[in-house]
C-alpha positions as CSV (number, residue, x, y, z in Angstrom):
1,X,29.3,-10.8,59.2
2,X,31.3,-10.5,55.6
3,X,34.9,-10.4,56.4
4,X,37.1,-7.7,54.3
5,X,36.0,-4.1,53.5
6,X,34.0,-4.2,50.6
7,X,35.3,-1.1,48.9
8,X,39.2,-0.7,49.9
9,X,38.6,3.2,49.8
10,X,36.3,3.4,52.7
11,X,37.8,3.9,56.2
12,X,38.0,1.2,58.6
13,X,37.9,2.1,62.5
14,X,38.2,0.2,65.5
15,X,36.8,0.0,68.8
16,X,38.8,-2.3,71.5
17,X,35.8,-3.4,74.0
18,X,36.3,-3.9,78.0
19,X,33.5,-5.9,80.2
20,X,33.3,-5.3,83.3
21,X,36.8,-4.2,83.2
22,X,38.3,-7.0,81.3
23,X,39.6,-6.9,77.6
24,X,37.2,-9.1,75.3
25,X,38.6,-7.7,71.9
26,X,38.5,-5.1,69.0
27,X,35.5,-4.7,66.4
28,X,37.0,-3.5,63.1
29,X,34.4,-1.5,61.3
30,X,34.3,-0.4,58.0
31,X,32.6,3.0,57.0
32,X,30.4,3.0,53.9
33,X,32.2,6.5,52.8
34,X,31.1,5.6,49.5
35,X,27.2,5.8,50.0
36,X,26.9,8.0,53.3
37,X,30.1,10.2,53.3
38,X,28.5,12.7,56.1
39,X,27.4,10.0,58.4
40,X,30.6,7.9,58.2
41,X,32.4,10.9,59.0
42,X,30.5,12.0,61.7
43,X,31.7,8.8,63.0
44,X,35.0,8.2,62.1
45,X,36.0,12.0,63.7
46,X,34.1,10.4,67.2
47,X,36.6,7.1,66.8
48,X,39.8,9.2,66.0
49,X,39.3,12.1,68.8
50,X,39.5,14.3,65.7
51,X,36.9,16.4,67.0
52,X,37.4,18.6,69.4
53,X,35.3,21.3,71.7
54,X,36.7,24.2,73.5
55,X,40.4,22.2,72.9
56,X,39.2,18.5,74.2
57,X,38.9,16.3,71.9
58,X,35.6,14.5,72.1
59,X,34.3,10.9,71.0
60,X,33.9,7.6,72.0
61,X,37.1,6.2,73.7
62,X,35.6,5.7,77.5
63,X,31.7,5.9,76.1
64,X,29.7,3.1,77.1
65,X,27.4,0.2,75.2
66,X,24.3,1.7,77.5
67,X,21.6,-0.9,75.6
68,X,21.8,-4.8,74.7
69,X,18.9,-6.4,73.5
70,X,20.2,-10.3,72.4
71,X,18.9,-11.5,68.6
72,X,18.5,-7.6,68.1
73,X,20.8,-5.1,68.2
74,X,23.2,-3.6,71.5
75,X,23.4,0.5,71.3
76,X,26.4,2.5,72.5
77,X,28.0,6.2,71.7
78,X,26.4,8.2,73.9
79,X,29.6,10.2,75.6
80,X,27.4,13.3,76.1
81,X,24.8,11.6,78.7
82,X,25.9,8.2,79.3
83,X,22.6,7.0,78.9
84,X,20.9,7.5,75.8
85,X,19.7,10.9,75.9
86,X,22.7,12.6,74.5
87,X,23.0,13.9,71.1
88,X,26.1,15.4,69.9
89,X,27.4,15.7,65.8
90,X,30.3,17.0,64.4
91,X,28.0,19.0,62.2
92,X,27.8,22.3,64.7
93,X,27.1,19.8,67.6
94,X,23.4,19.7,67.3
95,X,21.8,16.5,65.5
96,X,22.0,16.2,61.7
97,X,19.4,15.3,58.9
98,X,19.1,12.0,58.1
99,X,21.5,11.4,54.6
100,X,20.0,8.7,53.1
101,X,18.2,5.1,53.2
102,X,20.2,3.6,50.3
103,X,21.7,0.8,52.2
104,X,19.8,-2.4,54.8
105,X,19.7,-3.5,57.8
106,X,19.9,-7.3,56.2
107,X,22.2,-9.4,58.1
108,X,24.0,-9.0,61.8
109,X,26.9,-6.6,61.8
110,X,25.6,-3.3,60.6
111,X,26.0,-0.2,61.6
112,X,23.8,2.1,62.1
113,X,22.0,5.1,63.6
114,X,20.4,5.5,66.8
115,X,18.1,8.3,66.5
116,X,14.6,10.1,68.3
117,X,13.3,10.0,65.5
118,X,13.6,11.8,61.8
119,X,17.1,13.9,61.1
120,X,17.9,13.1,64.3
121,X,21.5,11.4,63.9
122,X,24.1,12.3,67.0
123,X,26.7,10.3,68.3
124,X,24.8,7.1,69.2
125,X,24.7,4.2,67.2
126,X,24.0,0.7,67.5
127,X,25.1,-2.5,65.8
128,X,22.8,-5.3,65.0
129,X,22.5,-9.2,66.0
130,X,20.3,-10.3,63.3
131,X,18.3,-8.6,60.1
132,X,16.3,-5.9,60.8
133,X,14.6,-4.7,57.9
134,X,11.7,-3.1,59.7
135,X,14.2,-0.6,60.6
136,X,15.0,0.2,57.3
137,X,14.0,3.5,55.8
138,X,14.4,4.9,59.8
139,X,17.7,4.6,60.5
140,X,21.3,5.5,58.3
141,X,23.1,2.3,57.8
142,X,26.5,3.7,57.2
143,X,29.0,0.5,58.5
144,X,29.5,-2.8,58.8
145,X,31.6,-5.2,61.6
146,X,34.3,-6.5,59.3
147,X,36.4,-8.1,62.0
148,X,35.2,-9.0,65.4
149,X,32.7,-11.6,65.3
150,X,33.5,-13.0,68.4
151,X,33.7,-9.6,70.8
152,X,30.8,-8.2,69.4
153,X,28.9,-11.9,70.2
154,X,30.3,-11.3,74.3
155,X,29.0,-7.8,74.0
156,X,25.4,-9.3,73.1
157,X,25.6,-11.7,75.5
158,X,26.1,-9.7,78.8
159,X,23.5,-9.8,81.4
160,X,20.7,-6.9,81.6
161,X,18.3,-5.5,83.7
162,X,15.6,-3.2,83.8
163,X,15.8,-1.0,80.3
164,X,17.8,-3.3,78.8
165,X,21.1,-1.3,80.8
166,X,24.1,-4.1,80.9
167,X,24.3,-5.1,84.3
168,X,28.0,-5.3,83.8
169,X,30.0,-1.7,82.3
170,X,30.8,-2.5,78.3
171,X,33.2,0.1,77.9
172,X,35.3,1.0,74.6
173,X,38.3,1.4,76.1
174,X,40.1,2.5,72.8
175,X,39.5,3.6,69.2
176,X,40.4,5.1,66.1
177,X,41.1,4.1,62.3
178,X,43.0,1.6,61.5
């Protein structure tokens, strides 16, 4: 995990991390603006509460990690469904196309897009533990963990159970840009 934005333009946003109810730390993320502009926004707006339906804002600050799979990747950003089924964009609500494949899954710490599947990007997303290149050319990389090596190692590490589900609530308790 590269520490420093790599290009000082792009946002930054953060997401303090609760497990089973205790503080474990913040992940500072920063947003490749500069390759995948719609997808970075898409998420920044869910950190900052930015977007709003019917007057409430909506996003990630309570939404859950709902999938940890160690030496891969832990999933999280579902705060339609809690559980993975939820899709929910910025972009008219509904999912959005898929913007591009430029950038890798090639190290742990990126950010990318949980999806069902082609143009399907919503509000889920999921970090990774290691390289992943098979999922390269399937899912947006649009971010990268620039700060936060140590919480997002805890998050990994939790206990699951059947479907992968954390057997203890990793909750982001807080968020926004930095």
């Amino acid at each position: 995990m590269a520490a420093g934005a790599s290009n000082p333009n792009n946002p930054v946003v953060f997401l303090d991390i609760s497990v089973g109810g205790q503080d474990v730390g913040r992940l500072k993320i920063e947003l490749f603006a500069d390759v995948v502009p719609k997808t970075a926004e898409n998420f920044r707006q869910f950190c900052t509460g930015e977007y709003r339906k019917d007057g409430t804002p909506l996003g990630f600050k309570n939404a859950s990690f709902h999938r940890v799979i160690k030496d891969f990747m832990v999933q999280g950003g579902d705060f339609v469904t809690g559980d993975g089924s939820g899709v929910m964009s910025i972009y008219g609500g509904a999912a959005f196309p898929d913007e591009n494949f430029k950038l890798k899954h090639d190290t742990a710490g990126i950010l990318s897009m949980a999806n069902s599947g082609p143009n399907s990007n919503g509000c889920q997303f999921f970090i990774t533990c290691a390289s992943c290149d098979f999922l390269d050319g399937k899912h947006v990389v649009f971010g990268k963990v620039i700060d936060g090596l140590l919480v997002f190692r805890k998050i990994e590490n939790v206990p699951t159970g059947p479907n992968n589900k954390p057997k203890l609530p990793i909750i982001i308790s807080q968020c926004g840009e930095m």
